[in-house]
VMD Tcl script that draws the C-alpha trace (Angstrom):
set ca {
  {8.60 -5.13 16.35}
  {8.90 -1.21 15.35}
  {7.12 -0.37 12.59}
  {7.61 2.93 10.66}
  {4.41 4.31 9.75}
  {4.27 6.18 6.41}
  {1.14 7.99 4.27}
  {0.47 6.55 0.80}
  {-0.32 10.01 -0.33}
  {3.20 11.56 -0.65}
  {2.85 9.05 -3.99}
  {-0.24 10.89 -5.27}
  {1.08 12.87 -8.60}
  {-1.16 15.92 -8.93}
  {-2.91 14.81 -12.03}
  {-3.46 12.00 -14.35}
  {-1.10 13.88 -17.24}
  {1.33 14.88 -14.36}
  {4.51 12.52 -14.79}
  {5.89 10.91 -12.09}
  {8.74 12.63 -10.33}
  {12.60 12.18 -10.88}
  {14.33 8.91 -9.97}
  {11.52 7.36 -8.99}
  {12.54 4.24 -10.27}
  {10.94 0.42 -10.67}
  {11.30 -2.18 -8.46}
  {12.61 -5.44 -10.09}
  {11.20 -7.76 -7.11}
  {7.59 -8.36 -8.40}
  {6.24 -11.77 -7.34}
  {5.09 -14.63 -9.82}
  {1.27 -13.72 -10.73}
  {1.88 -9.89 -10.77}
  {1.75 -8.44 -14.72}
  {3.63 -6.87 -16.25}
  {3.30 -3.26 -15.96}
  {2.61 -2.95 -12.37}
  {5.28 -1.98 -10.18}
  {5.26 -2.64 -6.32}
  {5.22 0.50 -4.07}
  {7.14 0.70 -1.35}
  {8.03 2.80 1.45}
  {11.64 4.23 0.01}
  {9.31 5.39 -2.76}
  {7.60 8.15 -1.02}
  {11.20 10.29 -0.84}
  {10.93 10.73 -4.41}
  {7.86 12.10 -4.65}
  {7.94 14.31 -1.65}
  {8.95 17.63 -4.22}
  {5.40 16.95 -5.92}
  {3.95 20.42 -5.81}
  {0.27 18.94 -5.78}
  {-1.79 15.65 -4.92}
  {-5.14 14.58 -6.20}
  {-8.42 15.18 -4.68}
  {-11.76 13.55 -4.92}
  {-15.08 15.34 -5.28}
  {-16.49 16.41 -2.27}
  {-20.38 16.55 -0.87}
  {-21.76 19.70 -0.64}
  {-20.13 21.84 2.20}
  {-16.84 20.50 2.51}
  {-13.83 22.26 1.09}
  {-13.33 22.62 -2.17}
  {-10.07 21.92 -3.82}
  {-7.63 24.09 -5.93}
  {-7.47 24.10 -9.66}
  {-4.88 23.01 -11.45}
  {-3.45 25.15 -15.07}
  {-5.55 22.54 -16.84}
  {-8.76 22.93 -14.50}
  {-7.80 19.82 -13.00}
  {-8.64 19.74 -9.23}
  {-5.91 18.89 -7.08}
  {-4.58 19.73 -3.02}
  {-1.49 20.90 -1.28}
  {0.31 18.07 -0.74}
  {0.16 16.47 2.31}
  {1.70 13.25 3.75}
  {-0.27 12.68 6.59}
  {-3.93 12.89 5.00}
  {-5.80 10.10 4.18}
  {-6.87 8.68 0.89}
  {-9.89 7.29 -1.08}
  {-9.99 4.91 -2.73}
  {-11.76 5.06 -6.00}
  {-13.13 1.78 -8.11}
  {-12.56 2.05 -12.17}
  {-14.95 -0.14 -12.66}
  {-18.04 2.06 -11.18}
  {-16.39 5.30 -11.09}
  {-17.33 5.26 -7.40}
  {-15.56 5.92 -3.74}
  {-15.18 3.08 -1.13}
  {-16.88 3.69 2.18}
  {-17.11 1.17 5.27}
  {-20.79 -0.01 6.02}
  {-20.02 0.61 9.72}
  {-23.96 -0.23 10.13}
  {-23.91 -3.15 8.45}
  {-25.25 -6.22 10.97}
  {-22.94 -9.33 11.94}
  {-20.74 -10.93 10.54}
  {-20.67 -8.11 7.42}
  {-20.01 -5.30 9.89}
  {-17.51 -2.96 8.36}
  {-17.24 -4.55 4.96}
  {-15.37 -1.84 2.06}
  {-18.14 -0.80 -1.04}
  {-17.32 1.24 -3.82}
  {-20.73 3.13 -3.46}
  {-20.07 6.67 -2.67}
  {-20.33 9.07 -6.22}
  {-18.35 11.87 -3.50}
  {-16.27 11.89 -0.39}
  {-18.86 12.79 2.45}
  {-16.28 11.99 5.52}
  {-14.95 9.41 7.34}
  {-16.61 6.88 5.14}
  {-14.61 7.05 2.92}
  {-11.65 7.91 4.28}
  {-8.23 5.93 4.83}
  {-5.01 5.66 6.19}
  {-2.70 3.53 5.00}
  {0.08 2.29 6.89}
  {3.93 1.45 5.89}
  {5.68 -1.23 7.98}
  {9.18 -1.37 6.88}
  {9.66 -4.93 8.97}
  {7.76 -7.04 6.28}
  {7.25 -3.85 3.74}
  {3.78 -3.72 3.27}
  {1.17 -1.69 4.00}
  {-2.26 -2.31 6.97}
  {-5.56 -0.14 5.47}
  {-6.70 1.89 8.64}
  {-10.71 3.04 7.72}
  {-11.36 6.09 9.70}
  {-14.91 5.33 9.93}
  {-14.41 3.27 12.62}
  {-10.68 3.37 13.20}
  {-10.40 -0.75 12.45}
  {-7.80 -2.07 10.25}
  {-9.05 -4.09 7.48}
  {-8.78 -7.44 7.22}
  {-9.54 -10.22 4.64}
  {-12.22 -12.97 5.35}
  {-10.39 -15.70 4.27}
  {-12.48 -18.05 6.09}
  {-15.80 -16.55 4.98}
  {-17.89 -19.09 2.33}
  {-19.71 -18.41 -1.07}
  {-19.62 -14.55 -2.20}
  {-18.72 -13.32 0.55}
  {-15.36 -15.50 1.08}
  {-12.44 -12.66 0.93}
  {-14.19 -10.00 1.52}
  {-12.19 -6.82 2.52}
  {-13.81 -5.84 6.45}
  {-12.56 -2.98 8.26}
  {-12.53 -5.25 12.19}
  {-9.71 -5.55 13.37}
  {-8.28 -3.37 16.71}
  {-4.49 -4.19 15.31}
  {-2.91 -5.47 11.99}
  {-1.82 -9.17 11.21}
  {-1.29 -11.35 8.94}
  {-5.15 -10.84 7.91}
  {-4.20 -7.18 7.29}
  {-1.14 -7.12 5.35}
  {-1.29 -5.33 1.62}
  {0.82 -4.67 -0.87}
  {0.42 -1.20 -2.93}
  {1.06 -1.84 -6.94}
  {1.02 1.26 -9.43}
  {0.82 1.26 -13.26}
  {3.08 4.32 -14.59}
  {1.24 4.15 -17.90}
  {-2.26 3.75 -16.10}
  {-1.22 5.82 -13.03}
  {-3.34 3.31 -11.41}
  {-2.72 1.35 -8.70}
  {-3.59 -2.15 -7.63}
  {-4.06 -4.10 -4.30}
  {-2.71 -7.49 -3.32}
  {-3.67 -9.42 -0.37}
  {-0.56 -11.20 1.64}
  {-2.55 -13.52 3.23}
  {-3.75 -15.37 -0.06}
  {-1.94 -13.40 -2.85}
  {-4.82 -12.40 -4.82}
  {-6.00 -8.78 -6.09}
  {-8.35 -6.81 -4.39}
  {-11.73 -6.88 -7.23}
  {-14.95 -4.83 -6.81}
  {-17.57 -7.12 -7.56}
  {-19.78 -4.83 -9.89}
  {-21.79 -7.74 -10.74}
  {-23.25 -8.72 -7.27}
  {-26.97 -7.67 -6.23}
  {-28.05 -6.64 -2.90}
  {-26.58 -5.47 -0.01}
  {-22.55 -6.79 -1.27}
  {-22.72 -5.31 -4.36}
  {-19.97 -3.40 -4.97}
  {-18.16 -5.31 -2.24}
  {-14.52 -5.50 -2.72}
  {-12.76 -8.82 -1.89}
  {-9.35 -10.47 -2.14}
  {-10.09 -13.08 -4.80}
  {-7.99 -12.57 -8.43}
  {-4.67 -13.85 -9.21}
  {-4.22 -11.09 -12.19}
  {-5.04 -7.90 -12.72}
  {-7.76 -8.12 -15.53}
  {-8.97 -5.01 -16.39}
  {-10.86 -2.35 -14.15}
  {-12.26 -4.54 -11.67}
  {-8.98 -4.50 -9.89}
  {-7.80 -1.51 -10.85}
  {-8.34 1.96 -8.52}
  {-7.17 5.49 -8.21}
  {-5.97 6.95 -5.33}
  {-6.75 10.58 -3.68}
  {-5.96 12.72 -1.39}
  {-8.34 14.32 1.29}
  {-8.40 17.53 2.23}
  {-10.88 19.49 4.69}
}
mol new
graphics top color blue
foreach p $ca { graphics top sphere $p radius 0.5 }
foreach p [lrange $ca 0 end-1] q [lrange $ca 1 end] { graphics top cylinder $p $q radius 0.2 }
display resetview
């Protein structure tokens, strides 16, 4: 099967209060369970956004580049296609990184714990297949596609692990935005649930984000999106 691999981040708008660019237009093919509001993004999406003349960009730990400013002293970067993204949680205000020294069997698993972008912790790629159109996470921590632990038990059952050398059925996503929000949302294929970061957990899974709501509730399942530059 030939896929067509395709960056997320020509969909980054530059801002928050940037709209989204012309003819950009809904898709009518959202699933039962998905609210309204939130509007799958696919891969024919990305060619009307490719005129954006910037793309969002998350704060950065001391010593990496800084971004430019936007008019409204809103920090923002060229765009870009090819970089890779972050993936910030609403509900902490925090960055996603892969504990890639995390022991067996939680090896890999995705956190929103990072209050910056310090490198390739935090950093993904994200992957259109226009055969089944949807998307495999890549974390560039340690280059593994992430997969969902279905078959995990108790807490830890659907937890989001970056593991896997190639992308399945374990590592299928689908990418949904909110216009009004400009937030996006992500949905599991394997057991059609929302990806949720579980603020509420204690030790070393807090934060951990896992495949386990049918709705989109509020900010646990929501996220924002940036681009990385540097």
């Amino acid at each position: 099967m030939t896929s067509a691999l395709l960056s997320l981040s020509a969909l980054l708008t530059a801002s928050a209060l940037t709209a989204p660019a012309a003819g950009a237009a809904p898709h009518n093919d959202r699933p039962a369970g998905v609210p309204a509001g939130w509007e799958r993004v696919a891969g024919a999406d990305l060619t009307h956004i490719t005129g954006a003349s910037g793309r969002q960009q998350p704060p950065s730990a001391p010593g990496r580049q800084q971004p430019l400013s936007g008019s409204d002293g809103s920090a923002f970067a060229p765009a870009d296609e090819s970089g890779p993204l972050a993936i910030k949680s609403m509900r902490n205000g925090k960055f996603t990184a892969t504990e890639v020294n995390y022991a067996a069997p939680n090896t890999g698993v995705l956190r929103a714990r990072s209050t910056a972008v310090t490198g390739a912790w935090e950093s993904f790629a994200f992957e259109w297949d226009e055969a089944d159109q949807t998307y495999a996470i890549k974390s560039l921590a340690n280059n593994r596609y992430v997969a969902v632990e279905k078959n995990f038990t108790g807490q830890a059952q659907n937890t989001l692990r970056a593991r896997s050398t190639t992308a399945g059925g374990w590592e299928r996503f689908e990418v949904y935005h909110n216009e009004e929000l400009n937030l996006y949302a992500l949905r599991s294929t394997l057991n059609n649930l929302f990806v949720a970061m579980e603020n509420s957990y204690t030790g070393s899974l807090q934060y951990t984000l896992r495949a386990r709501s049918a709705d989109v509730t509020g900010s646990w399942e929501q996220f924002d999106l940036y681009n990385i530059v540097g």
